[in-house]
N, C-alpha and C positions, 0 to 999 in steps of 0.2 A: 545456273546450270548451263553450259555450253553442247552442243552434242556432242564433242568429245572428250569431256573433260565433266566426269560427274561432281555435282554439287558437294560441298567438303574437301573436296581431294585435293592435296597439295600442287602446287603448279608454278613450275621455275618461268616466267616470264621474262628474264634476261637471256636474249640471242646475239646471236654477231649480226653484226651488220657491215657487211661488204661494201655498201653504195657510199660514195665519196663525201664528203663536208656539203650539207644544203639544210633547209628547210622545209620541211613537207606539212602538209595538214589532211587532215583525216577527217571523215563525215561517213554519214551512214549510205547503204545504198535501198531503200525500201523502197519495193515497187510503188511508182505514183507521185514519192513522197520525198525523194531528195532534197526537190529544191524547199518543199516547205519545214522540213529540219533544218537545211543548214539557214534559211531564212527567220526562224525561228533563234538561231544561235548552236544547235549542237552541232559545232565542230572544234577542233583544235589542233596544237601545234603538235608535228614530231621533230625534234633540233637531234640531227645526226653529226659528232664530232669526230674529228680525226688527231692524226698526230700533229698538223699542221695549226689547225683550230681547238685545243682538248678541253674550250673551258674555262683554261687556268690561266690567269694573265701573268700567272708566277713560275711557268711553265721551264724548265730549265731545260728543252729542247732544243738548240741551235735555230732548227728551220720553223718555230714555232712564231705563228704570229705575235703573241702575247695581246690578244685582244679584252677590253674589257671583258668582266665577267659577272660570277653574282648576282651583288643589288646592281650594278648599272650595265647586264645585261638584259634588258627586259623587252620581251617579246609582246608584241604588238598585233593585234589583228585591227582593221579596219575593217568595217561590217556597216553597209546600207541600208540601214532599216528605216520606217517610215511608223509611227504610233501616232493613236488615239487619243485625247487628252487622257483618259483612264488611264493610261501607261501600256494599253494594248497596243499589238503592231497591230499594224492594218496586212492583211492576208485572209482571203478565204479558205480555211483550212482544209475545206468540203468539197474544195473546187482543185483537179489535181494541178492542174498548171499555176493556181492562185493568184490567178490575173487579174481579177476582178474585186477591187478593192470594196471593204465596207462600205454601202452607202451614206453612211452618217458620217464618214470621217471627212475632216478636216487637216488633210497634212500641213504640216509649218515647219521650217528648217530649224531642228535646233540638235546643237552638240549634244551629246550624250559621253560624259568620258565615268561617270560615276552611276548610271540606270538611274538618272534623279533628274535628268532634261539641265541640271544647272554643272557649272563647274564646283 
């Protein structure tokens, strides 16, 4: 349930979008609590396309890039987290800046491309 938008009720969420070919990303804004969401991971992509860029690398548009698309366009976040061996990030959740990392942790540099610490 939104506040404008009662629970149940049908709701067309395709709008236009005016703004030019880019990449944006989205996170919450809750008082206190920004950075330890997006540090946490809730954020994500929004991919705005145009006539130039639509997507379609089969695009039969003249002024069309014809960029990859699909499966080999895949959007990437890179995110600096730092975890616990438990699999816990390290962040004070309680503390609003969350500067103050756990004292039992032990950071160590390792890749994360799968949330399993290995390739």
């Amino acid at each position: 349930h939104y506040a404008n938008i009662p629970a149940g009720s049908p709701f067309n969420w395709d709008y236009d979008n005016p703004e030019i070919m880019n990449t944006l990303w989205y996170h919450d804004h809750r008082l206190d609590f920004t950075a330890t969401n997006v540090y946490a991971g809730f954020s994500g992509f929004y991919l705005i396309f145009d006539e130039r860029d639509s997507n379609n690398e089969r695009d039969r548009n003249p002024r069309a890039f014809r960029l990859p698309s699909g499966k080999y366009d895949i959007p990437l976040i890179l995110h600096d987290v730092m975890f616990q061996p438990n699999g816990q990030v390290i962040w004070d959740f309680f503390t609003p800046d969350g500067a103050s990392p756990h004292p039992e942790a032990r950071p160590a540099p390792v890749d994360v491309g799968n949330s399993q610490g290995t390739p």
